[in-house]
C-alpha positions as a LaTeX table, in Angstrom:
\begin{tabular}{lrrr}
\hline
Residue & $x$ (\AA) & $y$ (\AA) & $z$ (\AA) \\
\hline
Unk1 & 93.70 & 126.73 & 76.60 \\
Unk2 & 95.91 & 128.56 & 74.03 \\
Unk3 & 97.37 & 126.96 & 70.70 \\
Unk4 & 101.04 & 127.24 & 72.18 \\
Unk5 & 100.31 & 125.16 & 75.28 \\
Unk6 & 98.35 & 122.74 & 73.93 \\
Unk7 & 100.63 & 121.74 & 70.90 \\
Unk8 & 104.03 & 122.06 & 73.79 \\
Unk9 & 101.97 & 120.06 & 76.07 \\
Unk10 & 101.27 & 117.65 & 73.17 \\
Unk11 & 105.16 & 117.71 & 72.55 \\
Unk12 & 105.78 & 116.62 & 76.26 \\
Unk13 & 103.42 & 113.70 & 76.21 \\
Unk14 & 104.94 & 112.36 & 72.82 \\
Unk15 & 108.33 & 112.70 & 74.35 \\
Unk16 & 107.26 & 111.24 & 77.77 \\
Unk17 & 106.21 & 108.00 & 76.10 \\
Unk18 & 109.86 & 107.42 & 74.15 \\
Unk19 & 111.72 & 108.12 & 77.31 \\
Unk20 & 109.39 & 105.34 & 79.18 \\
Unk21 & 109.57 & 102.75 & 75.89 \\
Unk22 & 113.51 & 103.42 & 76.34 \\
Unk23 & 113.41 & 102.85 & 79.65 \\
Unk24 & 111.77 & 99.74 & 79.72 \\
Unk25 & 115.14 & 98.44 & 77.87 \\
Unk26 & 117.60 & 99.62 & 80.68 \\
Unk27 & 118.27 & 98.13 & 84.14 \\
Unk28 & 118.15 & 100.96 & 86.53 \\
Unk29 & 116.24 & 99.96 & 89.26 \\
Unk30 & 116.63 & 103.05 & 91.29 \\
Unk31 & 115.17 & 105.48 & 88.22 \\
Unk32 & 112.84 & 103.22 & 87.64 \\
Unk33 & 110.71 & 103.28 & 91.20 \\
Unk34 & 111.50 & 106.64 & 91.21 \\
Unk35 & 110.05 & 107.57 & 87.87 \\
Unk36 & 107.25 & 105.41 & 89.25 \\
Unk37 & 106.33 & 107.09 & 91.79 \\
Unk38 & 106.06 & 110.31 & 89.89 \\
Unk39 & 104.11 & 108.72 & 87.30 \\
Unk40 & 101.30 & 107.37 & 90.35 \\
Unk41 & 101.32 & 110.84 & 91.38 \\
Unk42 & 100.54 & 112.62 & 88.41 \\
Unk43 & 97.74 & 110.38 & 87.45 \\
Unk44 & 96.45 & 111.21 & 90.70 \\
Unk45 & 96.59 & 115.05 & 89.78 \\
Unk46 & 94.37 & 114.94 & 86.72 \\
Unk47 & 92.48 & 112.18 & 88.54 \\
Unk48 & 91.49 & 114.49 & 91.49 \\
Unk49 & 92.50 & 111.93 & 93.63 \\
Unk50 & 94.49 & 112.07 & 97.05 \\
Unk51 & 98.18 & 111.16 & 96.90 \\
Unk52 & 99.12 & 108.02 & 97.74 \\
Unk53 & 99.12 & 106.39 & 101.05 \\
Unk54 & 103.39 & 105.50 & 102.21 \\
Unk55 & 102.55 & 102.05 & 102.92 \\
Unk56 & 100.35 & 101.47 & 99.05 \\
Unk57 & 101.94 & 99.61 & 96.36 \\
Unk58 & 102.50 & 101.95 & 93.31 \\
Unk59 & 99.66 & 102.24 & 90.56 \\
Unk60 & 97.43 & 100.53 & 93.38 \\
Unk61 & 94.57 & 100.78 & 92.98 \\
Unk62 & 94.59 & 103.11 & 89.97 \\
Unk63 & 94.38 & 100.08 & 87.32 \\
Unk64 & 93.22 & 96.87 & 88.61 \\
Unk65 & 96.01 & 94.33 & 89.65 \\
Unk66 & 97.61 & 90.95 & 87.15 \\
Unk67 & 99.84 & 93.91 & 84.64 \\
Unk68 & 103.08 & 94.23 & 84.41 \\
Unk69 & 105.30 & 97.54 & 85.59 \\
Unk70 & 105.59 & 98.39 & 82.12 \\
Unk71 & 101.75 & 98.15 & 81.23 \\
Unk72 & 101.16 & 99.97 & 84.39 \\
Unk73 & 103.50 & 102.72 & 82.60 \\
Unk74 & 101.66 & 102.94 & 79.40 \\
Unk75 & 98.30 & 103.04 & 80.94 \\
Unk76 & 99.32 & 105.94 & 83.60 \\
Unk77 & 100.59 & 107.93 & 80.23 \\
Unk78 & 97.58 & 107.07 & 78.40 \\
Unk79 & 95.78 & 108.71 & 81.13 \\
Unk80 & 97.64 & 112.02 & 81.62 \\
Unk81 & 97.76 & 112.41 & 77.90 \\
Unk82 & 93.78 & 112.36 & 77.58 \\
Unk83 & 93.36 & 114.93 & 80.51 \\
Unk84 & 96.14 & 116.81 & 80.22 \\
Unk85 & 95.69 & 117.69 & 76.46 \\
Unk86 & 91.92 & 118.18 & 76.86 \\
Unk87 & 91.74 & 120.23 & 80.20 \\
Unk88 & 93.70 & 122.95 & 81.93 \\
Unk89 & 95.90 & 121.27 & 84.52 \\
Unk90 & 98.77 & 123.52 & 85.38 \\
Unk91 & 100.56 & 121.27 & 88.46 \\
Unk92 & 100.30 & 118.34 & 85.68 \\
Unk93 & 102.15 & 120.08 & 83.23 \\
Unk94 & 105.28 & 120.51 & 85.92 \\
Unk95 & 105.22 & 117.63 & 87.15 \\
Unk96 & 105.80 & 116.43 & 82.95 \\
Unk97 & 108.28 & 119.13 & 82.30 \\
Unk98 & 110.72 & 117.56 & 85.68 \\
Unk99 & 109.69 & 114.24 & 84.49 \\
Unk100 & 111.26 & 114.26 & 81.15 \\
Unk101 & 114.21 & 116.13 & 82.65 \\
Unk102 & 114.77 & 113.84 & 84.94 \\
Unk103 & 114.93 & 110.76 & 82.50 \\
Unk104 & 116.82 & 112.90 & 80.15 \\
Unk105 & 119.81 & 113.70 & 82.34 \\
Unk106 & 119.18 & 117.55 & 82.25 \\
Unk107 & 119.29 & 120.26 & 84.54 \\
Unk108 & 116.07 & 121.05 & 86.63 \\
Unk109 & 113.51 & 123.51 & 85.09 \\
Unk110 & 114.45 & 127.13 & 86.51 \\
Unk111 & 112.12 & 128.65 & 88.72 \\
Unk112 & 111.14 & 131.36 & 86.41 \\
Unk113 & 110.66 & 129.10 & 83.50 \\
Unk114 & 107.04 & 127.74 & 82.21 \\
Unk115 & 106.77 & 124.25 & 81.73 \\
Unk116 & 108.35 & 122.87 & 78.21 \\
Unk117 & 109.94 & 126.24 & 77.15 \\
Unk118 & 113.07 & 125.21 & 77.25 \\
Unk119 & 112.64 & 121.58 & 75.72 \\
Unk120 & 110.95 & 122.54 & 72.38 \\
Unk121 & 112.03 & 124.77 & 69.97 \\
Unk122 & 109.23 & 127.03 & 68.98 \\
Unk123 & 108.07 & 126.59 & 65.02 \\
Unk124 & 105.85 & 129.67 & 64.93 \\
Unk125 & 107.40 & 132.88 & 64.51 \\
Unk126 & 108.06 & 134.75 & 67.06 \\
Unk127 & 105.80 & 137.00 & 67.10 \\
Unk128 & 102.54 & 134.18 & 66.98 \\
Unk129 & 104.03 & 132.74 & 69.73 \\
Unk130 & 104.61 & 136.26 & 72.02 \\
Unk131 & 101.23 & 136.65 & 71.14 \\
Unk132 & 99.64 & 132.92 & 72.30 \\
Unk133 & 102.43 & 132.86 & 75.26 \\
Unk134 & 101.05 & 136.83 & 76.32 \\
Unk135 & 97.28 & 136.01 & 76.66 \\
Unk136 & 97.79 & 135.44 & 80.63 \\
Unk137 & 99.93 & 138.38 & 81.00 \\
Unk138 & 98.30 & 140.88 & 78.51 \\
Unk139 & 95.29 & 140.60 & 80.03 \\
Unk140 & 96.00 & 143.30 & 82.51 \\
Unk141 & 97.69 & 146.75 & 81.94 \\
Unk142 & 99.75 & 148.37 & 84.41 \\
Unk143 & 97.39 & 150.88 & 83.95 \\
Unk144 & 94.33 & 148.59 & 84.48 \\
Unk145 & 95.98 & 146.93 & 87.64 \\
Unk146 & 96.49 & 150.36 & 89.49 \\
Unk147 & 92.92 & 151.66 & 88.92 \\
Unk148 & 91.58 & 148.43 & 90.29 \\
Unk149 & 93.99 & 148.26 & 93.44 \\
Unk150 & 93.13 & 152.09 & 93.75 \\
Unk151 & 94.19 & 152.92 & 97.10 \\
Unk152 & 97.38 & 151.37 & 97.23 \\
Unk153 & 100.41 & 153.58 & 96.31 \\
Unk154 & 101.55 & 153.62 & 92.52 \\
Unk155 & 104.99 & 152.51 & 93.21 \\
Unk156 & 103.96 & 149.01 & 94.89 \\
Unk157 & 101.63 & 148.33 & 91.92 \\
Unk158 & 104.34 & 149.24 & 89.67 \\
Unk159 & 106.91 & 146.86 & 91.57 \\
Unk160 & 104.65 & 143.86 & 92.02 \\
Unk161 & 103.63 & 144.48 & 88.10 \\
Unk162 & 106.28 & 142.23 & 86.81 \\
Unk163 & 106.15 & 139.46 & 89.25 \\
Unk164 & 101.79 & 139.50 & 89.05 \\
Unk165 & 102.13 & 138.97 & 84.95 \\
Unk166 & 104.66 & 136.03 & 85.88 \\
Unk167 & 101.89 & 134.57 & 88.46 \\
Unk168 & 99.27 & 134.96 & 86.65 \\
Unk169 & 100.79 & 133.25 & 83.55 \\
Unk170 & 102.99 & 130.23 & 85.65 \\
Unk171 & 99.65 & 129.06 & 87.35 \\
Unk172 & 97.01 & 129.68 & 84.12 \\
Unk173 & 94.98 & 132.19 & 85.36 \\
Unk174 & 94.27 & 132.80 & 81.96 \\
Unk175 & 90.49 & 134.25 & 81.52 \\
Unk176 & 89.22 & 137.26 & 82.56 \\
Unk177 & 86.85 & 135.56 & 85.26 \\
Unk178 & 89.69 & 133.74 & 87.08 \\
Unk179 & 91.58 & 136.53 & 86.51 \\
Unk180 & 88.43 & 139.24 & 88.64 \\
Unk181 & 88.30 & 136.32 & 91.16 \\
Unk182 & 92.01 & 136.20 & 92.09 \\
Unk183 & 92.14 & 139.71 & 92.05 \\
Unk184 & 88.81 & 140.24 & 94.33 \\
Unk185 & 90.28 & 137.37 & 96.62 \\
Unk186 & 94.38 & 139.06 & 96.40 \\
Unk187 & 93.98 & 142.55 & 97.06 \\
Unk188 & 91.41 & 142.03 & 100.03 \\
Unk189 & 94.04 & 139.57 & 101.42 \\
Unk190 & 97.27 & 141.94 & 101.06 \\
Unk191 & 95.53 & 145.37 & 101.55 \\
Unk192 & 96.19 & 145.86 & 97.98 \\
Unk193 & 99.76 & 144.09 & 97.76 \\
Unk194 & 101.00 & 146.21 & 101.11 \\
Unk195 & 100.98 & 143.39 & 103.53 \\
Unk196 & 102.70 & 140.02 & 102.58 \\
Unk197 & 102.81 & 139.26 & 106.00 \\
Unk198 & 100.22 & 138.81 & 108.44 \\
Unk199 & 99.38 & 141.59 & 110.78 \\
Unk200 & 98.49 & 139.56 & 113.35 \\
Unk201 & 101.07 & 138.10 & 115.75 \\
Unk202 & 99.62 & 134.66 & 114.63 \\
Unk203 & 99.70 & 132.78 & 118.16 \\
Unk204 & 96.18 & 132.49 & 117.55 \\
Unk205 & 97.18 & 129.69 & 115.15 \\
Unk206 & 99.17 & 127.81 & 117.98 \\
Unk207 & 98.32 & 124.21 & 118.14 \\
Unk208 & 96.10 & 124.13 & 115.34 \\
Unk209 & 96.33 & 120.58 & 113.75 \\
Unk210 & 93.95 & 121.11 & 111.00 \\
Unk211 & 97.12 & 123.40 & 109.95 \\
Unk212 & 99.75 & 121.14 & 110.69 \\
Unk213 & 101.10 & 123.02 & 113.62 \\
Unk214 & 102.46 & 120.79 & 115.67 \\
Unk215 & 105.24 & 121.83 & 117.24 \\
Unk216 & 105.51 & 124.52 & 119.80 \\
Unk217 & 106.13 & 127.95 & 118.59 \\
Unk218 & 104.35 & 127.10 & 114.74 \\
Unk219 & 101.32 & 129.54 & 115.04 \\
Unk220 & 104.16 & 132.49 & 114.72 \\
Unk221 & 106.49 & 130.98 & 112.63 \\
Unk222 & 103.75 & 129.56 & 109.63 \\
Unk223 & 101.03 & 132.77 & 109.90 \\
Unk224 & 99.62 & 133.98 & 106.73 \\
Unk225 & 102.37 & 134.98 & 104.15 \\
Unk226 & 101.85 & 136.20 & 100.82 \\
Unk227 & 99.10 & 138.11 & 98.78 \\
Unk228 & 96.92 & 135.63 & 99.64 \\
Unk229 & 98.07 & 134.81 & 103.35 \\
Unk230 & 98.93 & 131.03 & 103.13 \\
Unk231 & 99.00 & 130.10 & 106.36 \\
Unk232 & 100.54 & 126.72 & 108.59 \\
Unk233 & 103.17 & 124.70 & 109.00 \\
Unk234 & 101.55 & 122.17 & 105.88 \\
Unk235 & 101.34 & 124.59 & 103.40 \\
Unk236 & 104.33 & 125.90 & 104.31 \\
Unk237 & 106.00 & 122.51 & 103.57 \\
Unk238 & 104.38 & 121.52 & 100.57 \\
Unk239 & 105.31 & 124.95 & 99.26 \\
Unk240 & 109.58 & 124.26 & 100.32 \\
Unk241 & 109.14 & 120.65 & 98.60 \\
Unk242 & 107.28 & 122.33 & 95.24 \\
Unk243 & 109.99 & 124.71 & 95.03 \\
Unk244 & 112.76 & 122.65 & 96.39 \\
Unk245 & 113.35 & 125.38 & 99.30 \\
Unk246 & 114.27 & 123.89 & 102.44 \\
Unk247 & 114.78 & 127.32 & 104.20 \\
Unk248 & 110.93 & 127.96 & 103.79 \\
Unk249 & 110.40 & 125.63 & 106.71 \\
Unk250 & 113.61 & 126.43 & 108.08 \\
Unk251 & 112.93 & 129.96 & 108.53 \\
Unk252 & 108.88 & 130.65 & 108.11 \\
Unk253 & 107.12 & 133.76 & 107.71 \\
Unk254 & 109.82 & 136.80 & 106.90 \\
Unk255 & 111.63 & 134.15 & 104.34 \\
Unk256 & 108.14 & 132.91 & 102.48 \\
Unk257 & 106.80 & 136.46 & 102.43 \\
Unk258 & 110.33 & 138.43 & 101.63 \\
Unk259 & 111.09 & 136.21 & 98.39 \\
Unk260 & 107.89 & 134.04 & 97.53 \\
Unk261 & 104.94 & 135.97 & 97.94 \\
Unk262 & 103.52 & 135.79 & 94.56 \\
Unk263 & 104.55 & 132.50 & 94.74 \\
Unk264 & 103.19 & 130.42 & 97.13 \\
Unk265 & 99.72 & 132.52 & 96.50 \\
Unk266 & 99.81 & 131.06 & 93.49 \\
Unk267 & 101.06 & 127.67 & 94.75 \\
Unk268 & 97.90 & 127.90 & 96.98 \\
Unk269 & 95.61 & 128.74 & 94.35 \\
Unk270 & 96.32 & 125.63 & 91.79 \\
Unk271 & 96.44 & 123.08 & 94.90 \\
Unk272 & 93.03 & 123.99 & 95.67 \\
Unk273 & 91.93 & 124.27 & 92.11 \\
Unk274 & 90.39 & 127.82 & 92.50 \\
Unk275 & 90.47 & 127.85 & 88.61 \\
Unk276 & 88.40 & 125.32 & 87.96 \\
Unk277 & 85.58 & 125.93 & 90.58 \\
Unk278 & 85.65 & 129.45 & 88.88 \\
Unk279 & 85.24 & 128.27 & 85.73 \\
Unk280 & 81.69 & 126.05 & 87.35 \\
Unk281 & 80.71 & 130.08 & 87.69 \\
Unk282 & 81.10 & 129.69 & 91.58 \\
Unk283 & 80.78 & 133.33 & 92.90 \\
Unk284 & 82.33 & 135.69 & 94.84 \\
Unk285 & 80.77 & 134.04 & 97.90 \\
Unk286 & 81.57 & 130.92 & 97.14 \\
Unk287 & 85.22 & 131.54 & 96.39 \\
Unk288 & 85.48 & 133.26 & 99.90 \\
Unk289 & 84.45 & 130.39 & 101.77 \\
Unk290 & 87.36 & 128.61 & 99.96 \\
Unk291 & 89.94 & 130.86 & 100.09 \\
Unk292 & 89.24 & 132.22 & 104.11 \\
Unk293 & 87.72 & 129.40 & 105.27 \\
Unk294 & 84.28 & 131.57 & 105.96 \\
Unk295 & 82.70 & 135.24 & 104.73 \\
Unk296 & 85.35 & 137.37 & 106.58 \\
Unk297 & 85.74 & 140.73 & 104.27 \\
Unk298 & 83.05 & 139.47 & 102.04 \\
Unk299 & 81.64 & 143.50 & 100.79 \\
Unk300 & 85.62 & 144.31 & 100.08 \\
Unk301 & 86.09 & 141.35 & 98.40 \\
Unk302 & 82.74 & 141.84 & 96.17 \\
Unk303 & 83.92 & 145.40 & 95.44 \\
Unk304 & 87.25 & 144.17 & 94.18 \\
Unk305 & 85.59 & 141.71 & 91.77 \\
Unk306 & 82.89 & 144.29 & 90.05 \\
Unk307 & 85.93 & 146.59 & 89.72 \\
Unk308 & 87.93 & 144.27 & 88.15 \\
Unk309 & 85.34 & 143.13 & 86.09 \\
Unk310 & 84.01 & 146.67 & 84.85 \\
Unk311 & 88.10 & 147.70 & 84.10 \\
Unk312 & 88.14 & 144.24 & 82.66 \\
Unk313 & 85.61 & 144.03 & 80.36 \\
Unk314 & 83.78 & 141.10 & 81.39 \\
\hline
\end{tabular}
């Protein structure tokens, strides 16, 4: 974890906790059990734990029962604040960033804006912090992206470029090794960033529950989009309600895979905490199983990663 996000993440905590103290002092019932619910949610994130069931009390059963709302506050911040300054939890530190805009009265966080950059001034100069914000980005070339995605033409590698160094640093894939694996798992996935739409028709995926397609017609609508093929109505959805997109379940496939394809890859790839099974040292195999769900394209995906990690360094 670099200097800069640590010490704005550290920022974000402090100012967290004065926005809840104040809050405590005001009668506004309706921020209040929303601000809540937020706050049972993100403990939940660095917990691990599933979200909470609709018909559960809030904080239950996170700290015991016979406390206060207001204790129940303190001791969710206490816990974010010792995981999320110690560990790498990317979805934690948006859910923080909305959560002191939202008891702040500001506007929402834009899409193309990292967590806190637009709450804290920076006291480094700028060029320490180009250089501590850069170590996602910088640690691919243009160059270095186009000889490992070799066969794909030079003018998709150098139009994806831009949007890849935004992924890559909006969802902390911020070593080398996570950096080889998402690659490896990426460019097998997209044909080297050519496809961010499924081939396939996708009625295969008609009626499959375990993808939330329900509804007649979903197989089509939800196939794999994006570098990474995200595919069902449930991703789909959680995807429109991260980004606050209700035309990604509106209109499926062509939308998601037109305007979000780094996107919801990357979406994917933090919900399922790639980056931390990575950094266990899970392999190449390993990682396959998790991102396709079995060894489909295994040798390709293998060849991706020891390119990667000879152009790389590693």
């Amino acid at each position: 974890m670099s200097k800069y996000v640590r010490k704005f993440r550290e920022l974000g905590i402090k100012r967290l906790r004065n926005l809840l103290q104040t809050m405590q002092d005001k009668n506004v019932i309706d921020q209040k059990i929303s601000v809540d619910i937020i706050l049972d949610d993100l403990v939940r994130v660095v917990q691990g734990l599933p979200k909470r069931p609709i018909d559960r009390q809030i904080y239950s059963p996170l700290f015991g029962h016979g406390k206060d709302i207001e204790q129940y506050r303190m001791l969710a911040l206490e816990v974010v604040s010792k995981k999320v300054i110690k560990e790498s939890y990317v979805e934690a530190d948006y859910i923080i960033d909305d959560l002191i805009r939202k008891l702040s009265n500001l506007p929402s966080r834009a899409l193309t804006t990292l967590p806190y950059e637009r709450l804290f001034k920076v006291i480094e100069d700028e060029k320490d912090v180009c250089e501590e914000k850069g170590n996602c980005s910088e640690l691919i070339s243009l160059e270095q992206l186009k000889e490992i995605a070799s066969l794909a033409p030079v003018n998709v590698i150098e139009d994806v470029y831009l949007e890849f160094k935004e992924i890559i640093i909006r969802y902390d894939i911020s070593t080398k090794e996570r950096l080889a694996h998402f690659l490896s798992q990426v460019l097998h996935e997209s044909g080297c960033f050519r496809y961010k739409e499924e081939i396939a028709s996708g009625k295969a995926y008609e009626g499959r529950k375990d993808l939330g397609n329900i509804n007649k017609g979903d197989g089509e609508k939800y196939k794999g989009a994006g570098w990474i093929q995200v595919t069902g109505r449930y991703w789909y959805s959680e995807f429109g309600k991260y980004i606050e997109d209700e035309k990604v379940i509106e209109m499926g496939v062509r939308y998601v895979a037109k305007r979000y394809a780094g996107s919801i890859t990357g979406y994917w790839w933090m919900r399922n905490r790639m980056n931390e099974y990575i950094d266990k040292g899970e392999s190449v195999r390993q990682i396959t199983r998790r991102v396709n769900g079995g060894l489909n394209g295994l040798k390709d995906r293998q060849k991706y990663y020891e390119r990667a990690c000879k152009v790389l360094g590693i």
